[in-house]
N, C-alpha and C positions, 0 to 999 in steps of 0.2 A: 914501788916506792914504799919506803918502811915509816909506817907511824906507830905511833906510842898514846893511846886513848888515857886518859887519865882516869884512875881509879874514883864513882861515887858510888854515895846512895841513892835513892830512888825514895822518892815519896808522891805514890800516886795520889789521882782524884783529891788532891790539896785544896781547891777553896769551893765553898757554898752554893756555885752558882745555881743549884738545882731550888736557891728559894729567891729567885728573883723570876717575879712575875713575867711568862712568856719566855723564859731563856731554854726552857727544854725542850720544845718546838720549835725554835728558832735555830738556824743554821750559821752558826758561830764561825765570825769572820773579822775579828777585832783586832789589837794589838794590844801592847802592854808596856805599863810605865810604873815607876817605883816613886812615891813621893820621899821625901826627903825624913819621914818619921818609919819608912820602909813602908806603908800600904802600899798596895799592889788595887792599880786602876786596869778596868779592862770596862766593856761596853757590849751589854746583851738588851736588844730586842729593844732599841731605842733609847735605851738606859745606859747611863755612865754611872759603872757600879764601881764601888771600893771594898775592898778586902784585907782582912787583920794581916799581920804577919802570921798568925794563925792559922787561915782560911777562913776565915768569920766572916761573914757578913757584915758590912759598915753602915755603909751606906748607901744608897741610890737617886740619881736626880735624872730629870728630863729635860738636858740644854735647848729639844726640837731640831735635834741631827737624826740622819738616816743610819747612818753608821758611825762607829769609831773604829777603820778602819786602820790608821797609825796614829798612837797615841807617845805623847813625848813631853816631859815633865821639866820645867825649867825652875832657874833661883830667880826672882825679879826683888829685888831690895829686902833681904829675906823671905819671903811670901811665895810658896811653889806655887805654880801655875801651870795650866796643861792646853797645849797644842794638841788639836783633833783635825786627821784628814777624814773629812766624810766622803765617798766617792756617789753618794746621792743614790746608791740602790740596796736594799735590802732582799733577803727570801727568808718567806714565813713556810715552814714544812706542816701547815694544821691541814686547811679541808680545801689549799686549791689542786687545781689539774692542770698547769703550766699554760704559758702563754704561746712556746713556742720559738721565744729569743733568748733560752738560758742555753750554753755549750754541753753535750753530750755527758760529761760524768756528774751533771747538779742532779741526773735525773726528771723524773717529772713528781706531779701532784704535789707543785712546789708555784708559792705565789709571789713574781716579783715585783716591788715597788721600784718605781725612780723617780729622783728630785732632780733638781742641779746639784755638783760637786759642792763642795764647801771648806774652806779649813778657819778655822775658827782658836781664839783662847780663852778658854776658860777659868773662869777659880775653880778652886776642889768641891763647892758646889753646886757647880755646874752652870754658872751663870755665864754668859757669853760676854767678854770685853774688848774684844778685835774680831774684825771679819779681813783675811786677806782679799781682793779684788780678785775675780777671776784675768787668768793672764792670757794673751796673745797664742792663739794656738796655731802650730802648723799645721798645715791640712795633708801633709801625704802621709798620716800615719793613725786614718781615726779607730779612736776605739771600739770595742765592742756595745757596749750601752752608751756613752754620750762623748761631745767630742772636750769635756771636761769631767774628768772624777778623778780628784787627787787619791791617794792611796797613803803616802807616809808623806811626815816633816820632822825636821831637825833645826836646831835655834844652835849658832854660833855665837853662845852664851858670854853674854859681859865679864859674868862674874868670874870667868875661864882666861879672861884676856882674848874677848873674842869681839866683834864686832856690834853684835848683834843680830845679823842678819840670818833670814828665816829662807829654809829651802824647802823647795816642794816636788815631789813627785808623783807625777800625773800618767801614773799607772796605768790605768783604767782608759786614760780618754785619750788623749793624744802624741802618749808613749813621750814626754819629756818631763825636762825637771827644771822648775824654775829659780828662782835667786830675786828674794825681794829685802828691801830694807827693815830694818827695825819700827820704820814706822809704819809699811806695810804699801811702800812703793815696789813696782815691780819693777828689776833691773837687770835683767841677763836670763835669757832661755839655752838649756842645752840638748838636744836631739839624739848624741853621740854622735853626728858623722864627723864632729868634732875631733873625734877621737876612733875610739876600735871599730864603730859601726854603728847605725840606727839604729837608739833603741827598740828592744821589742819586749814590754810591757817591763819597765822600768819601775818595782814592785814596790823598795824602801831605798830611802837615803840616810847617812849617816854621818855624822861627824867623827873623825877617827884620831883622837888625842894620846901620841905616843910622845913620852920626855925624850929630849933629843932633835925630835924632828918638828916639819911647819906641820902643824892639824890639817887632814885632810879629807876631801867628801868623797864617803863610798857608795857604789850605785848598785845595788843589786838588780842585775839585768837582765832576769827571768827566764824571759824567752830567748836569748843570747844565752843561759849556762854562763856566764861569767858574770865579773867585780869589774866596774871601770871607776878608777880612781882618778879623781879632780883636786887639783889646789881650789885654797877658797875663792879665787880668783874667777873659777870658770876654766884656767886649764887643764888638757889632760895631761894626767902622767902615766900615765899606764892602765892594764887590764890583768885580772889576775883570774886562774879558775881553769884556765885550756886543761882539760884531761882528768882534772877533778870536780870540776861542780859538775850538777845535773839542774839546779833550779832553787838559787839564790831567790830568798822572798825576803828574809830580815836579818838582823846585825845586832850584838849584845857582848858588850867589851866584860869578859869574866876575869878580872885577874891578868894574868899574864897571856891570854889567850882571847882572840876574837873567833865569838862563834857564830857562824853563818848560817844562819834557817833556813833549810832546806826545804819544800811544799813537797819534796816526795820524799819520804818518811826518814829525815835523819836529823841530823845535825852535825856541820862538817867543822871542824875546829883549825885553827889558824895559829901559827904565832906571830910577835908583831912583829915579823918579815914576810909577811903574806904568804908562809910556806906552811903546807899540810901537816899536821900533827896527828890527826885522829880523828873519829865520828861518835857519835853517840843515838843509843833509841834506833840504830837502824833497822829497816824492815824491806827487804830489796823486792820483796813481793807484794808487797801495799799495794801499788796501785796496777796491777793487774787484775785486782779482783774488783766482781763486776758492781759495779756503782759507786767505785772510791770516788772521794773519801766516806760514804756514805753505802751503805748496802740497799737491795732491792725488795720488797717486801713479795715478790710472785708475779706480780701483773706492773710491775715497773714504777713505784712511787716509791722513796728515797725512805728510809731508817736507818737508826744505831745499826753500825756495823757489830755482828757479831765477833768477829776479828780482833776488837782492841786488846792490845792485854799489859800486862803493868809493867813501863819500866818499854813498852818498844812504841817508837811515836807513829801514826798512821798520816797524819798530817800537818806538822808544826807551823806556824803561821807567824807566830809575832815570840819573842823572847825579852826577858827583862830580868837584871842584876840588883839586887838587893845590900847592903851597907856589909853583910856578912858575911857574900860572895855566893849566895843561893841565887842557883838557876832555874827561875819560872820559864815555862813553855806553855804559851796556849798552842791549842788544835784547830783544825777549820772542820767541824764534821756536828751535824745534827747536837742541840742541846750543849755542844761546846766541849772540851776536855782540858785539865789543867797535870802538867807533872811537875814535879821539883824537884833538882838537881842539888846535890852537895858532894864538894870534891872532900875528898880524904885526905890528912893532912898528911904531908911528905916526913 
């Protein structure tokens, strides 16, 4: 298959996070969302921090979430607003020695907390103004830590011609994705059998707005390697990714191009016919080395890999587009890592 990567620059290590108290011990697992004056929100170490277009340090608040696991920035009557999935567990990398229930590459001497799930809206202060209700969970598909921990949401924005309605994906806990109303009634669960197959760890959802056609919800469906695409309705329309995804985790509309986060070290680019264009930051040997995303310090407790290096991604996690077509990548690895993307102009 012949693609065509688009020509950028590279700008690495782009924002601050090294002065936000606890964020370089902390094992960076957040998302990312663009306010509407272009700051760049992301969430370290209990914290919903903000970031200049700069990389500056803004701001920092403590809404009393575990994580900001998918973050997702709305218009509400001018006023941005931000949607947080907390999936209720964190890992602090300081002076624990594992518990025992973390999956083989987190390593050990690594401490997990767990809450319950959460998704919550915020102002840009971080004040809490809606809780969704936790929803109705299947039971033959429980997750690894709880049988609820959302992972991403997406809001089918008014100001878009959209409904309103807020979607959830319950990554972490019950492997579906839900569908609740605007005012935070819950209306329709999806599992996949619906469609190409149970999900299996159903990572981000997205709302996918091409002129022309009805907007549609994309499911990055992790452990399936593939896209299953929903009308807003609930129904399927198809799946996309056989032969080229390895491990869809997030979604980031760049321009004429949807780019798909890859958790093993890329970024797979799309146009909007769901067809392969190109990759980015690839690294086809990341995750065979031993303790990805993170390295081994000798006796088996997790560190900065020595491996990173500028410009190739080790473990992308969450993505977010900017008013000026600049492409942030956060990483999932020790302390966190930030790169920035700018295409070349044609």
């Amino acid at each position: 298959m012949h693609t065509t990567t688009p020509a950028v620059l590279v700008v690495n290590d782009w924002a601050q996070q090294g002065k936000v108290e606890g964020a370089a011990r902390g094992f960076a697992h957040h998302g990312l969302a663009i306010t509407s004056t272009d700051e760049v929100l992301a969430f370290h170490a209990g914290q919903l921090v903000t970031f200049a277009p700069s990389g500056d340090l803004l701001r920092v608040s403590r809404p009393g979430l575990t994580e900001g696991h998918g973050i997702t920035v709305v218009s509400e009557d001018g006023d941005d607003m931000v949607w947080v999935a907390d999936p209720g567990f964190a890992i602090d990398c300081g002076t624990g020695t594992g518990d025992g229930k973390l999956p083989p590459t987190f390593g050990t001497g690594l401490d997990l907390e767990v809450r319950p799930g959460r998704v919550v809206k915020l102002s840009l202060d971080g004040e809490i103004t809606l809780e969704l209700p936790t929803p109705p969970s299947p039971d033959d598909s429980p997750g690894p830590f709880a049988p609820y921990a959302p992972t991403s949401v997406a809001v089918d924005e008014v100001g878009l011609g959209g409904t309103g309605d807020i979607w959830v994906a319950d990554g972490y806990g019950s492997n579906a994705v839900h569908r609740y109303s605007s005012s935070g009634a819950h209306l329709q669960s999806l599992t996949g059998t619906e469609g190409a197959g149970r999900f299996d760890c159903p990572h981000a959802v997205f709302i996918h707005r091409v002129e022309g056609r009805d907007p549609e919800v994309y499911v990055a469906d992790r452990g399936n390697a593939r896209v299953a695409v929903y009308g807003l309705d609930g129904t399927f329309r198809r799946a996309i990714g056989d032969g080229f995804l390895t491990s869809p985790s997030g979604f980031a509309r760049w321009g004429d191009l949807l780019v798909v986060v890859e958790l093993f070290a890329r970024l797979t680019l799309l146009d909007l016919n769901d067809h392969l264009v190109g990759r980015l930051g690839e690294d086809p040997e990341a995750t065979d080395r031993v303790g990805w995303p993170n390295a081994h310090n000798g006796i088996g407790a997790a560190r900065v890999p020595d491996a990173l290096r500028p410009g190739v991604l080790n473990s992308p996690h969450a993505a977010a587009v900017n008013s000026r077509g600049e492409l942030f990548v956060a990483e999932w690895v020790i302390g966190g890592r930030y790169t920035k993307f700018v295409r070349h102009q044609d």
